[in-house]
C-alpha positions as CSV (number, residue, x, y, z in Angstrom):
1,X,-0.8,-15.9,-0.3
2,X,2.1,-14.8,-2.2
3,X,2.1,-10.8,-2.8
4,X,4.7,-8.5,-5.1
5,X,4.7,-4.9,-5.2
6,X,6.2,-3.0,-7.9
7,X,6.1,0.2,-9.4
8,X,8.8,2.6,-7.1
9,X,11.1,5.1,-8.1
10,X,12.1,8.4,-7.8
11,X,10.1,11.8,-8.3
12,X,10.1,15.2,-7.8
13,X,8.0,17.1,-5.2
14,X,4.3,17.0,-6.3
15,X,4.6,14.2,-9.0
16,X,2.3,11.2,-9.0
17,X,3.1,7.2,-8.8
18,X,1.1,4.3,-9.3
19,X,1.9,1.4,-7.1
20,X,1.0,-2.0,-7.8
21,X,0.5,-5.2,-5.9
22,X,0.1,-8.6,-7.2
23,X,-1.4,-11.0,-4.6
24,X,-1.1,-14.8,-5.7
25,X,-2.1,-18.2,-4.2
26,X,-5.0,-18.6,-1.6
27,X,-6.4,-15.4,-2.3
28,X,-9.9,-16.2,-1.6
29,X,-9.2,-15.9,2.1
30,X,-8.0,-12.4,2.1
31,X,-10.3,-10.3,4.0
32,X,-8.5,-6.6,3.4
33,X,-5.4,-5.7,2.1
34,X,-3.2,-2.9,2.8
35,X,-0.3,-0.5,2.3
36,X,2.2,0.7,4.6
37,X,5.7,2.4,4.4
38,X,8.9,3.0,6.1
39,X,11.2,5.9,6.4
40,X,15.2,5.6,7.2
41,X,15.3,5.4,10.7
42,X,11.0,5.1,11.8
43,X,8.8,2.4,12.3
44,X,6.3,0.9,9.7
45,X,3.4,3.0,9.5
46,X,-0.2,2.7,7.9
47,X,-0.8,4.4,4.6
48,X,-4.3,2.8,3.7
49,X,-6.1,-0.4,4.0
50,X,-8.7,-1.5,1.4
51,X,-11.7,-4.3,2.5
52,X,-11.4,-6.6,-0.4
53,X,-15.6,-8.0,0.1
54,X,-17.0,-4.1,0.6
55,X,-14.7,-2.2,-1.5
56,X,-13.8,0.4,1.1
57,X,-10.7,1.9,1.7
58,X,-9.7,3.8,4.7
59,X,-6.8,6.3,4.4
60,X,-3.9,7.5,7.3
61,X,-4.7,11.4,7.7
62,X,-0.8,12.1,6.6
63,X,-1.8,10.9,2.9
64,X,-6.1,11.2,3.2
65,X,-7.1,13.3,-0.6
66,X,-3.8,12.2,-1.7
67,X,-3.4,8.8,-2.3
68,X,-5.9,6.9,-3.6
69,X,-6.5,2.8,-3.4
70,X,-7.8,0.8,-5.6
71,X,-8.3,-2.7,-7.2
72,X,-8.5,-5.0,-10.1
73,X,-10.6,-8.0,-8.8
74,X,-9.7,-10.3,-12.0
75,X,-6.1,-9.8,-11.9
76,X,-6.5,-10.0,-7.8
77,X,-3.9,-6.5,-7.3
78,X,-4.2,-3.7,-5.5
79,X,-3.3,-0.4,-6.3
80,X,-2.1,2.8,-4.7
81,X,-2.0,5.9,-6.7
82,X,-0.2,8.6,-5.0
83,X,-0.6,12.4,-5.9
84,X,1.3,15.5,-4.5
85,X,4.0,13.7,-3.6
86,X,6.3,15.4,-0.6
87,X,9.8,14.7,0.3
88,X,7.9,13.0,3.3
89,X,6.5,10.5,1.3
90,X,10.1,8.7,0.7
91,X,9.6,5.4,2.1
92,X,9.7,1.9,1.1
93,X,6.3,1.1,0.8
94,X,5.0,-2.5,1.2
95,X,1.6,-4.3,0.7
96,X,0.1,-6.9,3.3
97,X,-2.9,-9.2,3.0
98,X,-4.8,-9.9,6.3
99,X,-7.1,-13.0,6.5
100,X,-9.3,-11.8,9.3
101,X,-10.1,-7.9,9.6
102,X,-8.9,-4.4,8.5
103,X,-6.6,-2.6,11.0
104,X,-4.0,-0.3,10.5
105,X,-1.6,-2.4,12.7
106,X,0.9,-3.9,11.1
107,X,1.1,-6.8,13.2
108,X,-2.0,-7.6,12.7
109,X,-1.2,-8.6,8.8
110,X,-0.6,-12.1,7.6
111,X,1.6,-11.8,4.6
112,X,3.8,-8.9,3.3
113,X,5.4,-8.5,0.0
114,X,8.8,-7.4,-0.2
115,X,8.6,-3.7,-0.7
116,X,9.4,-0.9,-3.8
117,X,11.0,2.1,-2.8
118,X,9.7,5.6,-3.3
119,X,11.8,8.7,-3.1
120,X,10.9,12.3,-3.7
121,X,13.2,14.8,-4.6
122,X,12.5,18.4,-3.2
């Protein structure tokens, strides 16, 4: 499973952005698929996870009526809209594909793609 993200930038405090993920390849054996980010200087952390079969998606309280995840089955990508943005949301963000369950540990994923960078201005 091949996945690209895409759709960073920059944006002032309380703007929105769309992020995208194109997942490619074997994609019939993903099981969930999520989003995480990481700061200058912290460890990767969960923003949301999204079960590909149900349709859930389960949220990290930092962004929970914030950012919202969605999908496009046909075009097999995943999407992350993100709302009220906060100078605390500057991160590069990066989707992951797990095979087997949805967790919010990152270790737990199977493929990553390569990450888009987010910043927010204050």
């Amino acid at each position: 499973v091949q996945l690209q993200a895409f759709g960073g930038g920059l944006v002032q405090a309380g703007g929105s952005l769309r992020l995208s993920c194109a997942a490619s390849g074997r994609t019939f054996n993903i099981y969930a698929m999520g989003w995480f980010r990481q700061a200058p200087g912290k460890e990767r952390e969960f923003v949301g996870a999204h079960n590909w079969g149900v349709g859930s998606a389960y949220y990290a309280e930092s962004v929970r009526g914030r950012f919202t995840i969605s999908r496009h089955n046909a075009q097999k990508t995943l999407y992350l809209q993100m709302n009220s943005l906060t100078p605390e949301d500057t991160a590069v963000y990066y989707c992951a594909a797990d095979q087997r369950w949805l967790t919010s540990s990152p270790s737990d994923y199977d493929f990553w793609g390569q990450g888009t960078e987010v910043t927010v201005s204050s």
